[in-house]
C-alpha positions in Angstrom: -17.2 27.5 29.0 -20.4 26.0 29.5 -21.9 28.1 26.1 -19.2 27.9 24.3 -19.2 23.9 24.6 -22.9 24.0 23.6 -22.5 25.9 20.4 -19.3 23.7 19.8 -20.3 20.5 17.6 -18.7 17.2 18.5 -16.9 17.4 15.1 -15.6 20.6 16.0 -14.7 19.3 19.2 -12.8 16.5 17.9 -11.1 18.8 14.8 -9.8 20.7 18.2 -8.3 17.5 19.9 -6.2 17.0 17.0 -5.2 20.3 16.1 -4.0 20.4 19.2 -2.0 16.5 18.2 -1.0 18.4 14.9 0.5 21.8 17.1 2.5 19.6 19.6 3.6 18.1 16.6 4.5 20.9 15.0 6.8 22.0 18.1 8.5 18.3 18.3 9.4 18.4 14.7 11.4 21.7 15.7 13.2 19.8 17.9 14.1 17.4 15.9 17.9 17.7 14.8 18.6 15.8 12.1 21.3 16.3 9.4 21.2 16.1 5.7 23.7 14.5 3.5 24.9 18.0 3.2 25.5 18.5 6.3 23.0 21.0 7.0 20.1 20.5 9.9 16.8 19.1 8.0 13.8 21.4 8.0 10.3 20.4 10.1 8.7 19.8 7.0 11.2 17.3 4.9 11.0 14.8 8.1 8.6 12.4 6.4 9.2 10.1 9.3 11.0 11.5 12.0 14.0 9.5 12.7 13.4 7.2 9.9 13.7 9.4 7.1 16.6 9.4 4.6 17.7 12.0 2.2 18.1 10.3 -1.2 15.9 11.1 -4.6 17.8 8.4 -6.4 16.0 4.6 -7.8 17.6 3.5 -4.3 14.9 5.8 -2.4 12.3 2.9 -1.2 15.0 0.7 -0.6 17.6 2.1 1.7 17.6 1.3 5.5 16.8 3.7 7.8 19.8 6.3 9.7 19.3 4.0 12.7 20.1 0.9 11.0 23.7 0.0 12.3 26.1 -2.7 13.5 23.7 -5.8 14.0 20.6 -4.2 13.1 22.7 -3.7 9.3 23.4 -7.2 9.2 19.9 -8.1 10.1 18.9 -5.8 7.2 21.2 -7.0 4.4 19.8 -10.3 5.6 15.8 -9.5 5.1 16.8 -7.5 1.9 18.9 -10.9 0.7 15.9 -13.1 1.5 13.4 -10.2 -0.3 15.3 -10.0 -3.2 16.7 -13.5 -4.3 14.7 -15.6 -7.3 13.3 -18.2 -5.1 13.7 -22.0 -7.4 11.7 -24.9 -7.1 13.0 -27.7 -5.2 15.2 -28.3 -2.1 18.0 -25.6 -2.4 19.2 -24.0 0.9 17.8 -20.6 1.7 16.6 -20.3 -2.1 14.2 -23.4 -3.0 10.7 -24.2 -2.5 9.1 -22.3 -5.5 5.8 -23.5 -6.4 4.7 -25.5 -8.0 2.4 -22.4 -9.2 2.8 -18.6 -7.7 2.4 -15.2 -8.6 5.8 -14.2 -8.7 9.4 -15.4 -7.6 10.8 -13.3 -4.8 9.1 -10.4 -3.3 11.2 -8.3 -5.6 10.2 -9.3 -8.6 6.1 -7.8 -7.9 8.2 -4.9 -5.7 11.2 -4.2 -7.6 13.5 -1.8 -4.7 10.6 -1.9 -2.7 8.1 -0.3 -4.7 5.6 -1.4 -7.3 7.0 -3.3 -10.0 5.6 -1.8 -13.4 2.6 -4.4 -14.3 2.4 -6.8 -17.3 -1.6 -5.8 -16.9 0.1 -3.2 -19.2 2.8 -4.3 -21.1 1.5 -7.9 -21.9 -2.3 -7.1 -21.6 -2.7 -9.4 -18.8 -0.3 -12.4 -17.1 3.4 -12.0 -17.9 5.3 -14.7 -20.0 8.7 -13.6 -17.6 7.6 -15.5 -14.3 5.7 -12.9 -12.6 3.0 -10.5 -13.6 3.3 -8.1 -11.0 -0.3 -8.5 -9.9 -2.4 -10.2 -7.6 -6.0 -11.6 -8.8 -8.3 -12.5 -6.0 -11.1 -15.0 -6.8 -14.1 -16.7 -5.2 -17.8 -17.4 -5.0 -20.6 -14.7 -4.6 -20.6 -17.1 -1.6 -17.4 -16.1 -0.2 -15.7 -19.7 -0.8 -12.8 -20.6 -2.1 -13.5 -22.2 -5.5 -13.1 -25.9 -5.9 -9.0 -26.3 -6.8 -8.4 -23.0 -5.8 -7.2 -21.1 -3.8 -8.2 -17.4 -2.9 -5.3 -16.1 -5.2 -5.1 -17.4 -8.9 -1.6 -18.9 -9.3 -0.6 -17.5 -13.0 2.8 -19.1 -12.5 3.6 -22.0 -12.2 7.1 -24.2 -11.9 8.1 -26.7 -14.8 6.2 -29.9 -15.0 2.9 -27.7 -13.3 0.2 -26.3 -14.7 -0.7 -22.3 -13.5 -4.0 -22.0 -12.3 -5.5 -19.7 -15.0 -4.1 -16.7 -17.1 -5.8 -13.2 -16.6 -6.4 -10.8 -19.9 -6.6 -7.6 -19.5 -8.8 -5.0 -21.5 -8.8 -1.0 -22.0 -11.4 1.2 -23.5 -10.4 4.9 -23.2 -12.5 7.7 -22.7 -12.4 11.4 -23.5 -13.6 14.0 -21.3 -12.2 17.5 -20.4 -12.1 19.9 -17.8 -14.7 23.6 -17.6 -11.5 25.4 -18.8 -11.3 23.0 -21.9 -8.5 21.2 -20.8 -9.2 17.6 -22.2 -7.5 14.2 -19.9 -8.7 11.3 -20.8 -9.4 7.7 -18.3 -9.0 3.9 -19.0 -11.4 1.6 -18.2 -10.6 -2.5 -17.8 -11.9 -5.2 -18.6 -10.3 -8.5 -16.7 -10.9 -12.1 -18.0 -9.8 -15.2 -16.9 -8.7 -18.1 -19.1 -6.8 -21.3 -19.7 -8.4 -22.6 -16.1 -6.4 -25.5 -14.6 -9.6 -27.3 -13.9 -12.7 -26.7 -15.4 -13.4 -23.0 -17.0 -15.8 -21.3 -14.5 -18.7 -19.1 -15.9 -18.1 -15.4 -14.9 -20.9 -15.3 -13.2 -19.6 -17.9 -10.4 -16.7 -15.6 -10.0 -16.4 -12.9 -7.6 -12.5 -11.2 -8.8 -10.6 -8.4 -7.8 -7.3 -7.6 -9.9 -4.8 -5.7 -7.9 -1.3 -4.3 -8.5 1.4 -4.1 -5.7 1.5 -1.4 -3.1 4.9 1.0 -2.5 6.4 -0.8 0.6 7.2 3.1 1.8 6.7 3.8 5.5 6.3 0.0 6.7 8.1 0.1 9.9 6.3 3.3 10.6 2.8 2.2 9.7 2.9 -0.9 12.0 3.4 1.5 14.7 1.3 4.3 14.3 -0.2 5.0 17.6 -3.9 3.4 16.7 -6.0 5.4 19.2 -5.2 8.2 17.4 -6.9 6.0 14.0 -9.6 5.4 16.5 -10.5 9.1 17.1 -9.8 9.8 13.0 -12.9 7.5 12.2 -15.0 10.1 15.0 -14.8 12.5 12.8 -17.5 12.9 9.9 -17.6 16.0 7.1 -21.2 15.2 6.5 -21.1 18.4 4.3 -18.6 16.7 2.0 -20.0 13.0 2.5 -17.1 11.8 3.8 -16.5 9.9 7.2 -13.5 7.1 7.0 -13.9 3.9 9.1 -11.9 1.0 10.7 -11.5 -2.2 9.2 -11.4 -4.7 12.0 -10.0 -7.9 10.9 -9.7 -11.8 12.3 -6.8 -13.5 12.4 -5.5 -16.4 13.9 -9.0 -16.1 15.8 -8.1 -12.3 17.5 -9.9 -9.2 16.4 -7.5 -6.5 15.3 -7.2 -3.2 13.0 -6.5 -3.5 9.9 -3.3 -1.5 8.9 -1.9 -2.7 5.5 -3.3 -4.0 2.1 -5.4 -1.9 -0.2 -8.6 -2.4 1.7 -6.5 -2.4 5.3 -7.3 -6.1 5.3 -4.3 -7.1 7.2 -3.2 -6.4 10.5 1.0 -7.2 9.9 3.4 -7.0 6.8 2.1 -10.4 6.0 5.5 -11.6 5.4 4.6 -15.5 5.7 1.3 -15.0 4.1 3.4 -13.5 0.7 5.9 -16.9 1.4 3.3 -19.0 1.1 0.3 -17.5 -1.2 2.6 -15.3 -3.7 5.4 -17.5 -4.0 4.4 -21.0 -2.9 7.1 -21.3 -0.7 5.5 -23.1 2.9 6.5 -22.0 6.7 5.4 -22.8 9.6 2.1 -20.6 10.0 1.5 -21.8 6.4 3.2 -25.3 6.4 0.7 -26.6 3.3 1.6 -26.2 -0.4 -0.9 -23.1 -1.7 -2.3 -25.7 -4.6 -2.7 -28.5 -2.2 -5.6 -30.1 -3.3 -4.1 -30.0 -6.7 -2.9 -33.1 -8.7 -0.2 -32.0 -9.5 1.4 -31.1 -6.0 3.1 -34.0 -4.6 3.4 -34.5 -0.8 6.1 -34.7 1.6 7.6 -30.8 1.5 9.8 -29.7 4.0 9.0 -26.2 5.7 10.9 -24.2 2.9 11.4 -20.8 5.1 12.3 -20.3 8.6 10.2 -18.3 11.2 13.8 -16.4 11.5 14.1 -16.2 8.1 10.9 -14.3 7.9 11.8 -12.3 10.7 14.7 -11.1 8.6 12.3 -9.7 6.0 9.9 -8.3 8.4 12.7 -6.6 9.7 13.9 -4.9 6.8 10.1 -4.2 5.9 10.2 -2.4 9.6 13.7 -0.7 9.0 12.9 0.5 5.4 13.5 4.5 5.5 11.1 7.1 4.3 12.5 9.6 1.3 12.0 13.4 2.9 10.0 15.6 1.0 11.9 17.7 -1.6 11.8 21.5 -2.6 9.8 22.4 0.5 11.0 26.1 0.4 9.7 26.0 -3.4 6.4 28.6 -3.8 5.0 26.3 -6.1 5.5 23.2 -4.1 4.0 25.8 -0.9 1.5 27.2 -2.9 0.4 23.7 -4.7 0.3 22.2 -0.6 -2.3 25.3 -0.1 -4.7 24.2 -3.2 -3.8 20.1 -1.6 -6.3 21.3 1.5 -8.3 23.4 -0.6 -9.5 20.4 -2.7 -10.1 18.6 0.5 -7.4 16.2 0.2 -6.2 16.5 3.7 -9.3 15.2 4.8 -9.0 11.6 4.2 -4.9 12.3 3.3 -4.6 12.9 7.1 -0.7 14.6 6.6 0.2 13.8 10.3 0.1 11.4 12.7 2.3 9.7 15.5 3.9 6.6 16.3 2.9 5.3 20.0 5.4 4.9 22.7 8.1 1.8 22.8 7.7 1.0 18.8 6.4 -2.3 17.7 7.5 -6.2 17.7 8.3 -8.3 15.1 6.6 -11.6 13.8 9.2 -13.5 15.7 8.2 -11.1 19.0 11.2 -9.0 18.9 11.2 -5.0 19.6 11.7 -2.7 17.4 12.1 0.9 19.5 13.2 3.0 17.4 10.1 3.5 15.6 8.9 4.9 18.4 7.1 8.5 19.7 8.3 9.6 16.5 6.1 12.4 14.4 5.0 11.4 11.1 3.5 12.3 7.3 2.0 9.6 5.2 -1.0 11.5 4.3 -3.2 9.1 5.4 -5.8 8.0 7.9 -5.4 4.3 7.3 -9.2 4.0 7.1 -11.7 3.1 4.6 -13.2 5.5 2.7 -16.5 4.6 0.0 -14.5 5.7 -3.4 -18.0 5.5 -5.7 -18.8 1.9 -7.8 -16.7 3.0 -10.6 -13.5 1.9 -8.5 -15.4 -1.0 -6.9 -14.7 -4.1 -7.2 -17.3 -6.2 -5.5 -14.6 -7.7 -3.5 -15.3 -7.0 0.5 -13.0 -8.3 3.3 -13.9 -8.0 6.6 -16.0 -4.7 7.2 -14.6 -3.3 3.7 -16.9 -3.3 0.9 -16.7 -3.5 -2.9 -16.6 -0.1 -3.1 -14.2 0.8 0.1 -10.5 1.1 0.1 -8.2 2.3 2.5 -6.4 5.6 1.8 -3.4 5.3 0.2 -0.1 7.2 1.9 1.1 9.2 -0.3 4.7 9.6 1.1 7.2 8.6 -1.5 4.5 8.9 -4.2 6.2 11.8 -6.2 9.1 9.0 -6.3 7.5 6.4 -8.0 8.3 7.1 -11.7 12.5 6.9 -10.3 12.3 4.3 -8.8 9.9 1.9 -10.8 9.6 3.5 -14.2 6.1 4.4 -14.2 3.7 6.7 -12.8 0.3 4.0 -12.4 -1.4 4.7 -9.5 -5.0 2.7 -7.9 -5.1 -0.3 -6.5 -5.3 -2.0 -10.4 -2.8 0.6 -11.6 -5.4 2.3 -13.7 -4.7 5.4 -13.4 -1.5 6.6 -15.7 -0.5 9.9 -13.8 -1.9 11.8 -10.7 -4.2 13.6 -12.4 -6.1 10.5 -13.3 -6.3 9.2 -10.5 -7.9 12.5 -8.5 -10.2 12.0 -11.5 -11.3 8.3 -10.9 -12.2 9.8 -7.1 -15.6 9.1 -6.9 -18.3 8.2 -3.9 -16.5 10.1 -0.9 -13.4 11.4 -2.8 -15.7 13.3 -5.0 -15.4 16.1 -3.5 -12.0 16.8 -4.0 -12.7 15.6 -7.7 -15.0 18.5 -8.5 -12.7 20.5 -6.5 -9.4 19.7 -8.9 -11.8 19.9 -11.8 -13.0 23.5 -11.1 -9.4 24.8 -11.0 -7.3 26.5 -14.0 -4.4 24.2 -15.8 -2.3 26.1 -14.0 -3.9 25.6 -10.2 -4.0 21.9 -11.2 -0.5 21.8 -12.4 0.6 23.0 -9.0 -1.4 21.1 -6.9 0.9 18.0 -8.6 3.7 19.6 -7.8 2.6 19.4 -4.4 2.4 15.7 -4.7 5.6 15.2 -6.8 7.0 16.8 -3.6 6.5 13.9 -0.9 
């Protein structure tokens, strides 16, 4: 035992721990008796979330509450998914005012239309939209790392009658050309982001540190908060120093307690941030946030009310929580099997971790509440929730916490293949750069380039399948 632990790397020792995670998941998927809409029992590989998944393909896929959503807990739902989707207005009206006086959008549903990612005006209006929302968020600040003077660390492109918005972003492509060794030609689109029409005074781009990003599919919420996190601990052990890739933890501060960093694209967040998207997105004030977002601002008058309740919020965190997870799709198909072959052959798997676990007893809500259900259950986001280096050419020069400019956290990809159903379009990236999924394996770069070169070196029809794979989960 002795020799064979010597000649044993502690990579290879760790890749053992979890294959052995991965094979006792393996055996408590098979026991797993769930039934489809069909009335048949579901197969291992369509539970994309153990108890949480739901069988539907249809525009309603993000957006329909999990099986164990019932009596009380539906009410509780409908509530959240009320107080998600309503248009928010400015002024006093119950459950529905407090708007402004500038945002980014006005509900949660207008950026994430059915809980997904609301197809961007950085595309169809080159920039800020003209309907109320733009269904993007711009981050701004110094090279310092301050806030700039009048803002805020989001700029407000909305903004309420009688108010000014903060500034309006433009938005730039250049296209380039290239093709694959077989000849195959794809082609990438490179932006270009300017801000104008400041509230204050215009501020030279060079006192300007921005990143432009579009909304994330809220897919797998509920089971994200309670992934078991000392199995993301022993993920960021592991190191493929032959591929250059080795993810890592994003610890954040909040509220003055250290924790890790679960949601946002750089896993900047340790929560759903349901009051932070109140107050920030929306401008609507709470009691963690009880100050307008543009205060500071002439044009923000004082004396607002708290516009949202803590058990208001609590509604919408649950829903976030309760949200189910679409099962994968034509599992049985050779393509779809053959394309998840080529998915770890590219080296995908390595960073789009397919399964993890959920610890013991679930998680709470903001308000403190339990939420059991989510958990010990076996799970597939394809994803190790860690920051991975994705080359300067997706940078943004934008770090938070231990995340760099050039870091982001990996994507899940459950619900991906879903996207175009639900929301209309197939943009992927944290800008939305990328048009399909073969662009955006292309834009891999810095840590993900292996599985770039990878996807490159295969035939049409290799790469074809490989997207089947994906369209699958």
């Amino acid at each position: 035992m002795l020799k064979v632990a010597n000649i044993l790397s502690l990579r290879s020792l760790a890749l053992l721990v979890l294959f052995g995670l991965f094979f006792q998941a393996c055996q408590k998927d098979e026991q797993v008796d769930i039934l489809t809409p069909g009335g048949r029992v579901a197969l291992p590989e369509e539970l994309s979330a153990g108890a949480s998944t739901i069988f539907t393909s249809t525009s309603k896929a993000y957006d329909t509450p999990s099986d164990w959503v019932t009596g009380d807990l539906l009410e509780l739902f409908l509530e959240g998914d009320a107080l998600y989707d309503d248009p928010r207005v400015s002024g006093e009206s119950p459950s529905s005012g407090g708007l402004g006086p500038v945002y980014a959008g006005y509900s949660c549903a207008s950026c994430h239309n059915d809980a997904g990612r609301t197809r961007s005006t950085l595309f169809s209006a080159g920039g800020s939209g003209p309907y109320g929302f733009s269904s993007f968020l711009t981050f701004i600040r110094t090279p310092h790392d301050q806030n700039l003077r009048q803002y805020g660390r989001v700029l407000h492109d909305q903004a309420v009658y009688g108010s000014k918005p903060e500034g309006k972003l433009r938005a730039t492509y250049t296209e380039k050309q290239f093709a694959f060794p077989d000849g195959e030609t794809y082609s990438l689109i490179f932006p270009h982001y300017e801000i104008y029409d400041w509230y204050a005074d215009s501020i030279p781009v060079d006192q300007i540190e921005m990143s432009v990003r579009v909304p994330l599919r809220h897919v797998g919420m509920g089971p994200m908060m309670a992934v078991d996190q000392n199995e993301i601990l022993r993920l960021a052990t592991i190191q493929y120093p032959e591929y250059g890739i080795s993810g890592k933890v994003n610890w954040v501060t909040e509220r003055n307690k250290k924790y890790l960093g679960l949601s946002g694209h750089k896993a900047q967040h340790a929560d759903l941030t349901v009051e932070l998207g109140f107050s920030s997105d929306l401008g609507v004030t709470n009691d963690r946030f009880p100050h307008e977002v543009a205060e500071g601002q002439s044009q923000v008058n004082s004396g607002y009310n708290i516009q949202v309740t803590t058990k208001e919020m609590a509604a919408v965190d649950f829903y976030l929580h309760a949200l189910g997870v679409p099962a994968r799709r034509a599992v049985n198909n050779p393509v779809v099997q053959k394309g998840g072959e080529l998915f770890y052959q590219a080296k995908c798997n390595l960073c789009h971790t397919p399964t993890l676990h959920t610890q013991p007893g679930g998680v709470s809500l903001i308000d403190g509440t339990r939420v059991p259900w989510l958990g010990s259950q076996v799970i597939h986001p394809y994803s190790d929730y860690l920051l991975h280096d994705m080359g300067p050419e997706l940078g943004d020069d934008y770090s938070q916490f231990n995340a760099s400019g050039d870091e982001w956290r990996t994507t899940p990809l459950w619900g991906a293949g879903l996207q175009e159903v639900v929301n209309g379009h197939s943009n992927f990236l944290h800008d939305g750069r990328a048009r399909n999924f073969t662009e955006a394996i292309m834009w891999h770069g810095g840590e993900g380039d292996v599985s770039r070169q990878k996807f490159s070196k295969m035939t049409k029809e290799e790469r074809e399948t490989l997207i089947m794979f994906l369209r699958s989960l």
